[in-house]
C-alpha positions as protocol buffer text, in pm:
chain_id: "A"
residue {
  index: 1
  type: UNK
  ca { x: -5845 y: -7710 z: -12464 }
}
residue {
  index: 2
  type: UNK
  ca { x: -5747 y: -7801 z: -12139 }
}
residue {
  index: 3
  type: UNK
  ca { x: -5428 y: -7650 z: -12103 }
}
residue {
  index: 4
  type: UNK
  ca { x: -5620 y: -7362 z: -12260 }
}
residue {
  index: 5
  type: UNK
  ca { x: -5876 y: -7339 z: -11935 }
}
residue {
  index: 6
  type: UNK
  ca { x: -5583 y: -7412 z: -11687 }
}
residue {
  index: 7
  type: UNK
  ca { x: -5350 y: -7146 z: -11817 }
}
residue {
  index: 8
  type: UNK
  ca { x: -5684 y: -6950 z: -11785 }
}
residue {
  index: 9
  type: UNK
  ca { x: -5819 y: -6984 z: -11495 }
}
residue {
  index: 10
  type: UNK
  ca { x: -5433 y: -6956 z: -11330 }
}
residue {
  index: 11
  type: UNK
  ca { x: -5418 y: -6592 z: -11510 }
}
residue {
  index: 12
  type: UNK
  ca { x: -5786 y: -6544 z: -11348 }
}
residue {
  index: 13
  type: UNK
  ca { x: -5658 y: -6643 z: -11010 }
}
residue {
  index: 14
  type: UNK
  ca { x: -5322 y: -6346 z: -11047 }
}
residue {
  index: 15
  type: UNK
  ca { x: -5553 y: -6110 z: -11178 }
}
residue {
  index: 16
  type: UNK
  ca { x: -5835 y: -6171 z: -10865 }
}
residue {
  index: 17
  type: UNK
  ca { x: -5462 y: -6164 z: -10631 }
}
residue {
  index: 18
  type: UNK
  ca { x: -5356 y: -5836 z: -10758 }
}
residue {
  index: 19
  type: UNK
  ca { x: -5697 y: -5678 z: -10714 }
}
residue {
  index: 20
  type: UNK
  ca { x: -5690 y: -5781 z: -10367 }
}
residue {
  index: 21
  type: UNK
  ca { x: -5388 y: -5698 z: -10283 }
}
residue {
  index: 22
  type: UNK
  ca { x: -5405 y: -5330 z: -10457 }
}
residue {
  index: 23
  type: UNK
  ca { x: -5763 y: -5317 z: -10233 }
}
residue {
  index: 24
  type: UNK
  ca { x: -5581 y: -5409 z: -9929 }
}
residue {
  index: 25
  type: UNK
  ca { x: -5313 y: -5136 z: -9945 }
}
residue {
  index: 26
  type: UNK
  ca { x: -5523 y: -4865 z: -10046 }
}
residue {
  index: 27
  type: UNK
  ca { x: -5737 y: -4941 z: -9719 }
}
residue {
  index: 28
  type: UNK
  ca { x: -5398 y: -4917 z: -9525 }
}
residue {
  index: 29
  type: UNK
  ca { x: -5366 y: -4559 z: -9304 }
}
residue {
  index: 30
  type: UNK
  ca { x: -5039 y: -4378 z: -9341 }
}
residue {
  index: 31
  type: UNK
  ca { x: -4861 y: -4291 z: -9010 }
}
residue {
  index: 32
  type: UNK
  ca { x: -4875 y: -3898 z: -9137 }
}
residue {
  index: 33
  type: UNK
  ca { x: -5269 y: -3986 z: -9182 }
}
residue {
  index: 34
  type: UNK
  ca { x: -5278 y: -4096 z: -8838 }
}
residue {
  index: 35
  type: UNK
  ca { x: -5121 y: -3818 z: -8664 }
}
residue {
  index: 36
  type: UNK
  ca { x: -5297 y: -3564 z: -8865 }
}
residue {
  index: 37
  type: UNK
  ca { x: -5595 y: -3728 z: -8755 }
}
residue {
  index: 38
  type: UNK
  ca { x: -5427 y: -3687 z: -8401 }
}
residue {
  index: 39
  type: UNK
  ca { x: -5344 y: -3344 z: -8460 }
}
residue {
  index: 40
  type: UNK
  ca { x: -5750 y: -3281 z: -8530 }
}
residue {
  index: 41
  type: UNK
  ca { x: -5891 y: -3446 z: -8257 }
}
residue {
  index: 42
  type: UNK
  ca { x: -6215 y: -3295 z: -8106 }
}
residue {
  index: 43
  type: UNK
  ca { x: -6176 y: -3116 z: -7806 }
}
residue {
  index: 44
  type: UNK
  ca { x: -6444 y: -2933 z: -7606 }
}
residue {
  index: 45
  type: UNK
  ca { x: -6460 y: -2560 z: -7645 }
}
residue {
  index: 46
  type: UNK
  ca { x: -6329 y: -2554 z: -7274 }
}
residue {
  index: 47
  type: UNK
  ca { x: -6317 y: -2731 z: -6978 }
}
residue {
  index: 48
  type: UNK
  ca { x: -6281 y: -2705 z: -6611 }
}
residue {
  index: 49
  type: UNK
  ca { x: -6164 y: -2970 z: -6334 }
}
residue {
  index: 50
  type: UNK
  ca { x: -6007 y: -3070 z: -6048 }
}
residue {
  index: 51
  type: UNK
  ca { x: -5671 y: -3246 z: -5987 }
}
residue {
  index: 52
  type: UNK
  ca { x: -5531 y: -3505 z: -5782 }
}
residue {
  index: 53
  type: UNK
  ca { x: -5188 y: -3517 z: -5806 }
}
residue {
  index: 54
  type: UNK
  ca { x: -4982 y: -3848 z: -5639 }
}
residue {
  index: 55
  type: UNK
  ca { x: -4583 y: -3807 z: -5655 }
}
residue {
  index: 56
  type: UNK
  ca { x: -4474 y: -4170 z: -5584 }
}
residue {
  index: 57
  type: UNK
  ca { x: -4119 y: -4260 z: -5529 }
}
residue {
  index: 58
  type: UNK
  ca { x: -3954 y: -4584 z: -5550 }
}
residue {
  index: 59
  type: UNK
  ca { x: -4018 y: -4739 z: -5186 }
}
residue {
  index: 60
  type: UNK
  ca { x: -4431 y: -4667 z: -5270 }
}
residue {
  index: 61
  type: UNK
  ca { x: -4438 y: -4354 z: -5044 }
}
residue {
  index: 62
  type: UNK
  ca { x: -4698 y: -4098 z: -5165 }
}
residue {
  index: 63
  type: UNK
  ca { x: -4735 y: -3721 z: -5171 }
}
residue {
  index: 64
  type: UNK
  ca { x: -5025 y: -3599 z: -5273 }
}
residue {
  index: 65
  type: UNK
  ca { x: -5125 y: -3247 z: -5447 }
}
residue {
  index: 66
  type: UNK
  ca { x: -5461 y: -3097 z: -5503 }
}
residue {
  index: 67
  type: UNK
  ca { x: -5526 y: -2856 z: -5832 }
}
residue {
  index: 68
  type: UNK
  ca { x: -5833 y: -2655 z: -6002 }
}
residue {
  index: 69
  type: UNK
  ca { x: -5758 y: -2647 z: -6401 }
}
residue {
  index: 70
  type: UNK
  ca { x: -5914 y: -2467 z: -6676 }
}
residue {
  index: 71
  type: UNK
  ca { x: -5868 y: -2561 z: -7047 }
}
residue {
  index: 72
  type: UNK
  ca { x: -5984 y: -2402 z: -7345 }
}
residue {
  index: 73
  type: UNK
  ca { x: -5972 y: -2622 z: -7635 }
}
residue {
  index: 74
  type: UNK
  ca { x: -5598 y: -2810 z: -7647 }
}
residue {
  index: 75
  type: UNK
  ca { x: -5461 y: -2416 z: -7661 }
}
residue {
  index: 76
  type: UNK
  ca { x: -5514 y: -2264 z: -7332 }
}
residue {
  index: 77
  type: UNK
  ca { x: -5431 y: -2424 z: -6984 }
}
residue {
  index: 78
  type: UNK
  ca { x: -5415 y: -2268 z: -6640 }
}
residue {
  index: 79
  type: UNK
  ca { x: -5410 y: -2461 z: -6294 }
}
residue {
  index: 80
  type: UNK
  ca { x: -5368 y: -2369 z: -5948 }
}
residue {
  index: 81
  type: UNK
  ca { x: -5230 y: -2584 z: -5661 }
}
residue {
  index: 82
  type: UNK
  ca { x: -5451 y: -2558 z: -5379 }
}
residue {
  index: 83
  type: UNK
  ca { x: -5282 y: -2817 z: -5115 }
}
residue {
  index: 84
  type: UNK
  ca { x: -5113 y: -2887 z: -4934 }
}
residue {
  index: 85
  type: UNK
  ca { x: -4976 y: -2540 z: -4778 }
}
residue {
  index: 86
  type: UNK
  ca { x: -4613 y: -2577 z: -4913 }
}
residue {
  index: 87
  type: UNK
  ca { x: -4738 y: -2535 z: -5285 }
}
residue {
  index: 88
  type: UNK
  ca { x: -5082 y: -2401 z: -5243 }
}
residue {
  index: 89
  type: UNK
  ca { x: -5116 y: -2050 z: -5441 }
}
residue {
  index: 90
  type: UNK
  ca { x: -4856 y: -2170 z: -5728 }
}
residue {
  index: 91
  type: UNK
  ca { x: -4993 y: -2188 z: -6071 }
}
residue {
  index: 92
  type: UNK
  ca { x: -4919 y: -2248 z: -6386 }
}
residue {
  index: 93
  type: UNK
  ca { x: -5039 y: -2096 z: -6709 }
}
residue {
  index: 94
  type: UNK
  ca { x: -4949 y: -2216 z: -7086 }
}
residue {
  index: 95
  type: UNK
  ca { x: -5081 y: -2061 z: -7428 }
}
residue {
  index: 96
  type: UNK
  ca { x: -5009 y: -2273 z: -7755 }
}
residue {
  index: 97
  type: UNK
  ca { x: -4991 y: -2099 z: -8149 }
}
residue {
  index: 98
  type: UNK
  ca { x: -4952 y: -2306 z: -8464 }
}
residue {
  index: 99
  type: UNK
  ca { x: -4642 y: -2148 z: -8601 }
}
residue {
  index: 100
  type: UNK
  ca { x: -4435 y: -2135 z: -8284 }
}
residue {
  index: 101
  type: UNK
  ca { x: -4344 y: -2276 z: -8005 }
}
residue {
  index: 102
  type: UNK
  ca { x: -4577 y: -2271 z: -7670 }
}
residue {
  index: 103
  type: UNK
  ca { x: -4543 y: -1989 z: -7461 }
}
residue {
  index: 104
  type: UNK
  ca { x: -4503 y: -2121 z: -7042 }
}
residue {
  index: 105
  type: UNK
  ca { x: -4531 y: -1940 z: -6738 }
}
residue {
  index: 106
  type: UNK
  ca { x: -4545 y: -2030 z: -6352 }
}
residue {
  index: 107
  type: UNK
  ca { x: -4609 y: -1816 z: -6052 }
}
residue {
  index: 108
  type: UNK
  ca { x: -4434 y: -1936 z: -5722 }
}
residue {
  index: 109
  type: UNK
  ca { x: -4603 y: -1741 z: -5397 }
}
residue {
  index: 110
  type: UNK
  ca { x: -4228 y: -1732 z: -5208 }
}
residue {
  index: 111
  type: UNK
  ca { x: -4078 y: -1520 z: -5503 }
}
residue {
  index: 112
  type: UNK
  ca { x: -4407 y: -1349 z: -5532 }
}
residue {
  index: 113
  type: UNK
  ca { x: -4369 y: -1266 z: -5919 }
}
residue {
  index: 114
  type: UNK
  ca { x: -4465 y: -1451 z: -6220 }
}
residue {
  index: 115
  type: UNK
  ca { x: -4141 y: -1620 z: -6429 }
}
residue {
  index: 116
  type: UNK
  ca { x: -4179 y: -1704 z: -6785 }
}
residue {
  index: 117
  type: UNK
  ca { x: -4028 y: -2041 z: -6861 }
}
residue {
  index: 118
  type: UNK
  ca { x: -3748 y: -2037 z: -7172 }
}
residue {
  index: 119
  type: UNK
  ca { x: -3729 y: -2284 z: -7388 }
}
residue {
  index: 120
  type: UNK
  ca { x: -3399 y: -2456 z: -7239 }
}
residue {
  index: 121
  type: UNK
  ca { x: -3556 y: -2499 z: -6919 }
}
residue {
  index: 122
  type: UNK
  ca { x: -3872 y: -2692 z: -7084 }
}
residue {
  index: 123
  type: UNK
  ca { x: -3697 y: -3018 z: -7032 }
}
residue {
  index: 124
  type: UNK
  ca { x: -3673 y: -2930 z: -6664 }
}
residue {
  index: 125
  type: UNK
  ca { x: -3906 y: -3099 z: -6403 }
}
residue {
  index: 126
  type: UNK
  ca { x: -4251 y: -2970 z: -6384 }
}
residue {
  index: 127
  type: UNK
  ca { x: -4332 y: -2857 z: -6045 }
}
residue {
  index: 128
  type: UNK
  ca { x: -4088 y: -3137 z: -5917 }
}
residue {
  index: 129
  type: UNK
  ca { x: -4307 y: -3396 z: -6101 }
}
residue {
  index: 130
  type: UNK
  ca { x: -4228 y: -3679 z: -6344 }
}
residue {
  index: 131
  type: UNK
  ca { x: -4362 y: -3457 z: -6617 }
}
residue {
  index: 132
  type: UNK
  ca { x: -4147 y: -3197 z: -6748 }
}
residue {
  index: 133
  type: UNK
  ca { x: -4263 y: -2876 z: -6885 }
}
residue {
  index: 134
  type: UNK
  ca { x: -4211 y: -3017 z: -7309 }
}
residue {
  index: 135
  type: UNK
  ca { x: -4506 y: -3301 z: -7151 }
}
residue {
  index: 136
  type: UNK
  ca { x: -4744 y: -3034 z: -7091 }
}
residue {
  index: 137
  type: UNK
  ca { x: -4676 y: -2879 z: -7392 }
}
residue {
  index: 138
  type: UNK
  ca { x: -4821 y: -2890 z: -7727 }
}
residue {
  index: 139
  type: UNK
  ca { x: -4650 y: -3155 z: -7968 }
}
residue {
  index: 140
  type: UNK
  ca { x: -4617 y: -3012 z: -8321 }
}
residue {
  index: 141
  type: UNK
  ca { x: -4699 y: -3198 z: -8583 }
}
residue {
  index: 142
  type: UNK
  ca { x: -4479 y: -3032 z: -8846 }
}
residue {
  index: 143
  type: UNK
  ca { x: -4155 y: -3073 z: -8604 }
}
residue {
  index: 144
  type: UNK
  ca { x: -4162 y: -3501 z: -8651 }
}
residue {
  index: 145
  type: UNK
  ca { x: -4104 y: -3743 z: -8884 }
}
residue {
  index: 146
  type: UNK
  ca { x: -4343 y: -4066 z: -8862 }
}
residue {
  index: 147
  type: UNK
  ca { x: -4351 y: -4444 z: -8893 }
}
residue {
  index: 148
  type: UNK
  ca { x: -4661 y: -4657 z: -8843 }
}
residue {
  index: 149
  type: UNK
  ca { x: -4490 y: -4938 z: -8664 }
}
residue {
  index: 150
  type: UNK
  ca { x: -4757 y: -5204 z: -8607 }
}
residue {
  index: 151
  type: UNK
  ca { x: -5112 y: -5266 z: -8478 }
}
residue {
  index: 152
  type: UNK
  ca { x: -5201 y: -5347 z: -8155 }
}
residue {
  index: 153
  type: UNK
  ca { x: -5464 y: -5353 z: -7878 }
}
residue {
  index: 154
  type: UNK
  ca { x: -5446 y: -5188 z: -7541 }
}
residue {
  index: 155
  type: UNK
  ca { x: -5703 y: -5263 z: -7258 }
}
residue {
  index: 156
  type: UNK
  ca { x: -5943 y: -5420 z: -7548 }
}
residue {
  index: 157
  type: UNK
  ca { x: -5869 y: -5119 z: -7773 }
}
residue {
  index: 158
  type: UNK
  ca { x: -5771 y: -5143 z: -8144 }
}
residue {
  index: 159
  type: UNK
  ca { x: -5438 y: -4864 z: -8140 }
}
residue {
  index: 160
  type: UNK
  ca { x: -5213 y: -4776 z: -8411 }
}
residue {
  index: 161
  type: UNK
  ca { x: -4892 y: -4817 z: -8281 }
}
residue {
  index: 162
  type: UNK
  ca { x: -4674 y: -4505 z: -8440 }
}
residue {
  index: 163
  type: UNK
  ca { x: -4319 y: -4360 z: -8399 }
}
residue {
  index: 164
  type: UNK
  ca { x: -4246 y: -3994 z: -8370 }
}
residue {
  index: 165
  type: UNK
  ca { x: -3856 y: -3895 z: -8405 }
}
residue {
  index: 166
  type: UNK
  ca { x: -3768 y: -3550 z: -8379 }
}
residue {
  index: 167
  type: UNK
  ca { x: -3638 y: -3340 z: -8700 }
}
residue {
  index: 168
  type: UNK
  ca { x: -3320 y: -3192 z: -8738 }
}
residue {
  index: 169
  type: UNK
  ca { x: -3298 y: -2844 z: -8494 }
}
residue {
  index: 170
  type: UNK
  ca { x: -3622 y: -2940 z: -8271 }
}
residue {
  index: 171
  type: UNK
  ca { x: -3554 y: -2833 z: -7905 }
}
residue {
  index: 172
  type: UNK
  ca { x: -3661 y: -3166 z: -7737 }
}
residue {
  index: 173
  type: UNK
  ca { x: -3543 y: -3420 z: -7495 }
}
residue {
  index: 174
  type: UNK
  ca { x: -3595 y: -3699 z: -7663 }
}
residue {
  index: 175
  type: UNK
  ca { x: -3469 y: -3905 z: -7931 }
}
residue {
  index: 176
  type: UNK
  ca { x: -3758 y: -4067 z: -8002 }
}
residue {
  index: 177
  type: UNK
  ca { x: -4163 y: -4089 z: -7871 }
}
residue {
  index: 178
  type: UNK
  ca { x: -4366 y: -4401 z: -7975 }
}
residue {
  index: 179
  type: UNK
  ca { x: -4769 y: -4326 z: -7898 }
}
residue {
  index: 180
  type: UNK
  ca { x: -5062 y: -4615 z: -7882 }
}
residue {
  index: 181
  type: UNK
  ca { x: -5310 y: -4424 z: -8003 }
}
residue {
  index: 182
  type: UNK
  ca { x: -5682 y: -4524 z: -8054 }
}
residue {
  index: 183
  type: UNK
  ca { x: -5870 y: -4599 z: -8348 }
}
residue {
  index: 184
  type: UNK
  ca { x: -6200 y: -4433 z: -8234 }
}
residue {
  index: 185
  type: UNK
  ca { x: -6084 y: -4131 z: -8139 }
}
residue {
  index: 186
  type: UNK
  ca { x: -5728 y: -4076 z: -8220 }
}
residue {
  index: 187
  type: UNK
  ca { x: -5633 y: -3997 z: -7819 }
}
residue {
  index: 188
  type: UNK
  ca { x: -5317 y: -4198 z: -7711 }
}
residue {
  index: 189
  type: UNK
  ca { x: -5320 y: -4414 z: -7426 }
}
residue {
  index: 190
  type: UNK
  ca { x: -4947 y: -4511 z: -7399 }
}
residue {
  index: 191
  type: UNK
  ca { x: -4649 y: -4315 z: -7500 }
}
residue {
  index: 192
  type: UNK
  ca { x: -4290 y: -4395 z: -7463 }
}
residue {
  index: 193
  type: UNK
  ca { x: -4030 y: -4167 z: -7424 }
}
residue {
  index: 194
  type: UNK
  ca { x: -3625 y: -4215 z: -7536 }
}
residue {
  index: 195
  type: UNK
  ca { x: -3349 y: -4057 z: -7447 }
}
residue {
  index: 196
  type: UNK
  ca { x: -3079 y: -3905 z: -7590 }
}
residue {
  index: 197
  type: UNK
  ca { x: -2862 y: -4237 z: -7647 }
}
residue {
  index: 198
  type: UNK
  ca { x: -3202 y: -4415 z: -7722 }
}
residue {
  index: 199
  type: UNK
  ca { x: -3265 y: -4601 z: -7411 }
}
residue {
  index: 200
  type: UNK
  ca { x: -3651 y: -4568 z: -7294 }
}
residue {
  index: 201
  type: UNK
  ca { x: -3663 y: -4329 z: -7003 }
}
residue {
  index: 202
  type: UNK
  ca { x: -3995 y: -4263 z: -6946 }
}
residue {
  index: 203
  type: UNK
  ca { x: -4397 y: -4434 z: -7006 }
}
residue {
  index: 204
  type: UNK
  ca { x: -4680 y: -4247 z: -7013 }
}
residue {
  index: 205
  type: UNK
  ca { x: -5033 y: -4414 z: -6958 }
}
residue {
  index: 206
  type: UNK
  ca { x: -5365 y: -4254 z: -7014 }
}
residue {
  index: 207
  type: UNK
  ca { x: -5753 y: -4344 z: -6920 }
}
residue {
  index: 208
  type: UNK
  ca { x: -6070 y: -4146 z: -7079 }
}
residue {
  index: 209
  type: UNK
  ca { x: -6398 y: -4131 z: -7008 }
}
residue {
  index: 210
  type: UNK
  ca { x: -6650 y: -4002 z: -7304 }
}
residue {
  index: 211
  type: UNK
  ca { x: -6819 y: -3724 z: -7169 }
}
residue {
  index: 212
  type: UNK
  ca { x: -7084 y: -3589 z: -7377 }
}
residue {
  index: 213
  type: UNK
  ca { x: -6973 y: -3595 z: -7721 }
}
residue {
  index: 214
  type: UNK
  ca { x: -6592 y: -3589 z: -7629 }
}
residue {
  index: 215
  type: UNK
  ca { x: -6325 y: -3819 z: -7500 }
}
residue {
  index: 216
  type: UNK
  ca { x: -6186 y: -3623 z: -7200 }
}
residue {
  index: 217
  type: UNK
  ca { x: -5857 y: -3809 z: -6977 }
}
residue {
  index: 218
  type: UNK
  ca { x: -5940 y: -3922 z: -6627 }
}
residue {
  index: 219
  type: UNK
  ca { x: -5634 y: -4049 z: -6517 }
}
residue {
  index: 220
  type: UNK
  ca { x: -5245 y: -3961 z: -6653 }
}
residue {
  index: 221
  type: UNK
  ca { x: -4992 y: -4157 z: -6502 }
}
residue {
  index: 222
  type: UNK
  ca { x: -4578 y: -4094 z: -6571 }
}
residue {
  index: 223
  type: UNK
  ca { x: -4346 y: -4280 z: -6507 }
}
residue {
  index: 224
  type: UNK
  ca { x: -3964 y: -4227 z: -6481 }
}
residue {
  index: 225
  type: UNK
  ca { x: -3775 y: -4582 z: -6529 }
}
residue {
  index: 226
  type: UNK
  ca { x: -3423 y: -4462 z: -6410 }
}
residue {
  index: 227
  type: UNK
  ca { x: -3539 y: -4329 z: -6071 }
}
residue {
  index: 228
  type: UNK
  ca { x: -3834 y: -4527 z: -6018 }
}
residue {
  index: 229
  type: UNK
  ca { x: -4010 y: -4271 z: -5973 }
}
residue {
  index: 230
  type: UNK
  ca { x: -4397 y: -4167 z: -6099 }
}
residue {
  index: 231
  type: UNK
  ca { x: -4686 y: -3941 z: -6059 }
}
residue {
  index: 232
  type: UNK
  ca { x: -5028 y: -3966 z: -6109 }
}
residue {
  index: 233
  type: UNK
  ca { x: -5297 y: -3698 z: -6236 }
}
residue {
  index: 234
  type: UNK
  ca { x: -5632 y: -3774 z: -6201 }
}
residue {
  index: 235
  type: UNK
  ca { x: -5908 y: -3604 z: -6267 }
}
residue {
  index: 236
  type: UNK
  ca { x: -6251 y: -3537 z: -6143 }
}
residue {
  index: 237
  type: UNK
  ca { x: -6575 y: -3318 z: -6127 }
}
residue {
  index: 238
  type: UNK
  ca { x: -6531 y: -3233 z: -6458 }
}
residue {
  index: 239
  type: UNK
  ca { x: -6762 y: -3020 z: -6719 }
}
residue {
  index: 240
  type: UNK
  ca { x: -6707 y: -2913 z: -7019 }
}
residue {
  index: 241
  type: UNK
  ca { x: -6815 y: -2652 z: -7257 }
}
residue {
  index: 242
  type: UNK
  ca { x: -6891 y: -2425 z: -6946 }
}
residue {
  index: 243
  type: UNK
  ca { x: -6846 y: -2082 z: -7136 }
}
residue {
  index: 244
  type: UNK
  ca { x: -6522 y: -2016 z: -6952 }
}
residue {
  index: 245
  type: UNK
  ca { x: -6403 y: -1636 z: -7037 }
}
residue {
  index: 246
  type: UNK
  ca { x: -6109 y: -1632 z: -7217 }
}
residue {
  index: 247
  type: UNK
  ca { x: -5944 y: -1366 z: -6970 }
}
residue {
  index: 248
  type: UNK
  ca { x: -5892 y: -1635 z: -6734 }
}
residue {
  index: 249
  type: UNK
  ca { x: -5599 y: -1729 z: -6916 }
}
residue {
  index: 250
  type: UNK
  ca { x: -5387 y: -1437 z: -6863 }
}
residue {
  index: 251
  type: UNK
  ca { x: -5070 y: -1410 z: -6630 }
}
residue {
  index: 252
  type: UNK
  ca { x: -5286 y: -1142 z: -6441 }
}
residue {
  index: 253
  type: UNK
  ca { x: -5509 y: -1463 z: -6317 }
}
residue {
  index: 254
  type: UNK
  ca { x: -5194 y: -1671 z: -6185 }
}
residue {
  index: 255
  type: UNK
  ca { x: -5201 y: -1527 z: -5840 }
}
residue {
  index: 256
  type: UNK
  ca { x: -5560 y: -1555 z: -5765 }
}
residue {
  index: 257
  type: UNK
  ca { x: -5713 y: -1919 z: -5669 }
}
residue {
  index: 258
  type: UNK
  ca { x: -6023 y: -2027 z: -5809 }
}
């Protein structure tokens, strides 16, 4: 009788185990979960701004850029450089689809015409920043393949911790991108970038504020660890869901400062 109650209560014990264990992995979020979740994060209808812009190069010395942006939804983005008098009138406009890839276009007062950027040049510098134009582009979720590597918190932040690697015949410059991104609101707040050969080239930080009911950035910072090199975007006097006209973002609105 005995042996009968031990040999039952130890099949009791697997059976409790296996629930729990089942229970646990069925509460465990996929990394294609994740960046779908990513993918559908809420963004205002628009949005309008101003830019700071600090280039900083290795010895600390700072150049700094002012901007007025306009955003509607994660879609449509159009900012002018208003100082200082070397860049001031240049702008940059960029319109993102679903089923192709972003279309890019910048307007340069000294050449006095707008230029449409091809898709080879996207890994080019934008605007002689740390950013290139594929940073200010729209990632698509369709062109990756994912891997939820760990967990981890960032600045008292519960993130996912997922990588993104490139499929076969995507135009990118990087091997690889791994992306903190938040639990709350599925933003990220740290993304690393790889190289061809799979040595880490550049880190990208973020900081949000929630304003109303969304999370909107405050403060972008890149950073270029083989020339030491960064720049800094931050944000301010921002409002959102101002009933911006969509005609704004046409290339007919690049050469006029707002």
């Amino acid at each position: 009788m005995k042996k009968i109650i031990k040999l039952l209560g130890i099949t009791v014990f697997v059976f409790v185990l296996t629930v729990n264990l089942v229970s646990a992995q069925e509460k465990v979020t996929t990394a294609s979960e994740i960046m779908e979740g990513w993918d559908n994060r809420i963004f205002p209808i628009d949005n309008t701004g101003n830019m700071t812009m600090n280039l900083i190069d290795k010895k600390g010395k700072i150049r700094t850029r002012l901007l007025k942006t306009f955003r509607m939804s994660d879609d449509k983005q159009i900012m002018w450089f208003l100082e200082p008098a070397d860049v001031k009138g240049s702008s940059f406009l960029r319109l993102s689809y679903d089923d192709r890839d972003d279309d890019m276009w910048v307007y340069l007062p000294a050449f006095g015409k707008v230029r449409r950027i091809a898709s080879h040049a996207k890994k080019g510098s934008f605007m002689g920043t740390d950013f290139s134009f594929e940073d200010m582009g729209d990632r698509k979720l369709m062109d990756y393949t994912y891997q939820l590597l760990k967990e981890e918190e960032i600045n008292r932040q519960s993130c996912w911790v997922v990588e993104s690697i490139p499929n076969k015949g995507i135009a990118t410059d990087y091997s690889k991108i791994v992306s903190w991104i938040r639990k709350d609101c599925y933003y990220d707040v740290r993304e690393e970038f790889y190289d061809e050969r799979g040595n880490l080239k550049k880190i990208k930080t973020v900081e949000f504020k929630k304003l109303k009911k969304y999370w909107i950035p405050v403060m972008m910072v890149m950073e270029n660890l083989k020339s030491k090199h960064k720049t800094e975007m931050i944000f301010d006097k921002l409002e959102v869901d101002t009933g911006l006209d969509e005609k704004v973002f046409k290339s007919n609105y690049m050469t006029r400062i707002h």
